[in-house]
C-alpha positions in Angstrom: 0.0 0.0 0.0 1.0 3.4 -0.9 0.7 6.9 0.4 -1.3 8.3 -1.7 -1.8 12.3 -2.3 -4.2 12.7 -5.2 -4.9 16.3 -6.7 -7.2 15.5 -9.2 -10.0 17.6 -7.3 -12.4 17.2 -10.1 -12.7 13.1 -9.0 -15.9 12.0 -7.7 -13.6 10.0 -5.1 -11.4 12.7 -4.0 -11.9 14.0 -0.8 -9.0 16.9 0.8 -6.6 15.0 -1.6 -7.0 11.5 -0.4 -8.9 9.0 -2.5 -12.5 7.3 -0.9 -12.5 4.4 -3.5 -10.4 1.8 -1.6 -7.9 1.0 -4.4 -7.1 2.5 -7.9 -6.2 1.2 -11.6 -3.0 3.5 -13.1 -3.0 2.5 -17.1 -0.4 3.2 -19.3 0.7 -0.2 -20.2 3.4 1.3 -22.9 4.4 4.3 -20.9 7.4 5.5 -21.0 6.8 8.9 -18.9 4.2 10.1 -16.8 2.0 11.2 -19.3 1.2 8.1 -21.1 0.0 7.2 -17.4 -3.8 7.7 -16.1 -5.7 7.0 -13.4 -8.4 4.6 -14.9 -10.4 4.7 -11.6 -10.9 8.5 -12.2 -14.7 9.5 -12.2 -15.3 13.1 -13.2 -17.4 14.9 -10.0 -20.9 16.5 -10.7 -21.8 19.2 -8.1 -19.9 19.3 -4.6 -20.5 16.0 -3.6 -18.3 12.8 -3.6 -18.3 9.2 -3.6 -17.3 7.2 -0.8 -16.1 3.2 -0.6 -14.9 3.5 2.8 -16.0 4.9 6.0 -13.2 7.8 5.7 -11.0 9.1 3.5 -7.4 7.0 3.3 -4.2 8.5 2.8 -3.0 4.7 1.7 -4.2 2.9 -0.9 -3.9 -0.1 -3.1 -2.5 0.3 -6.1 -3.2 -1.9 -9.2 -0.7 -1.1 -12.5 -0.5 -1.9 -15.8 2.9 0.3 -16.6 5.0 -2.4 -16.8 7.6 -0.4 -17.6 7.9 2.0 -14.0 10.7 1.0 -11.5 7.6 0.7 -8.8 5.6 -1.8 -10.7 6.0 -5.6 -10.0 3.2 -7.9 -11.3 0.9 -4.9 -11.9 0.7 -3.9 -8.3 2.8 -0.4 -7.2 5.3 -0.6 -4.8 6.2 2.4 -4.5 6.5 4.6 -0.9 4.6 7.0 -1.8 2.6 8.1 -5.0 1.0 11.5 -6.6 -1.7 11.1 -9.0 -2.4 14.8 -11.2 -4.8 16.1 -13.5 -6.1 19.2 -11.9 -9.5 20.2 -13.6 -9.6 16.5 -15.6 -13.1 15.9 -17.1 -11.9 12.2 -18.4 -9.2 9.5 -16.8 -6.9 10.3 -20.2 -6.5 14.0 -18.3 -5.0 12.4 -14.8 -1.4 11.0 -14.8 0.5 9.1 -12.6 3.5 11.7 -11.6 5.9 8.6 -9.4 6.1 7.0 -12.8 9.4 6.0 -13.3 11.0 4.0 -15.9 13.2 1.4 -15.9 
């Protein structure tokens, strides 16, 4: 599990930066930077509300992966300390990137 600090703020699951789903999906499964990354588990907000998985908001999360190519990634899970997800204002997952990638 990773720290997770998440600025999308335009994610139905965001919530003061953490993320209420419970566990994410990064794609990007021929990245070779950050930006061919995404958060597939994005959701674009409508109104001021959220959507919650869990009882609170989590600063650590699971972490599925399909960027095969990032130093954190071993058998599609993340391993990585800690990871930042942007995408600021994103209306669709292809807007959100993973900035830890890293690759090999």
């Amino acid at each position: 599990m990773a720290q997770l600090d998440c600025i999308v703020d335009s994610c139905v699951y965001n919530k003061s930066e953490c993320c209420c789903k419970g566990d994410i999906m990064v794609g990007g499964k021929h990245a070779h930077h950050e930006d061919d990354t995404c958060c597939e588990s994005f959701s674009e907000k409508r109104g001021d509300s959220y959507t919650s998985a869990l009882e609170h908001p989590c600063k650590t999360i699971s972490i599925d992966c399909e960027a095969s190519k990032c130093v954190y990634n071993s058998n599609y899970k993340c391993f990585a300390q800690h990871v930042d997800i942007k995408g600021c204002g994103a209306s669709d997952c292809r807007e959100t990137a993973c900035a830890t990638f890293k690759e090999r």
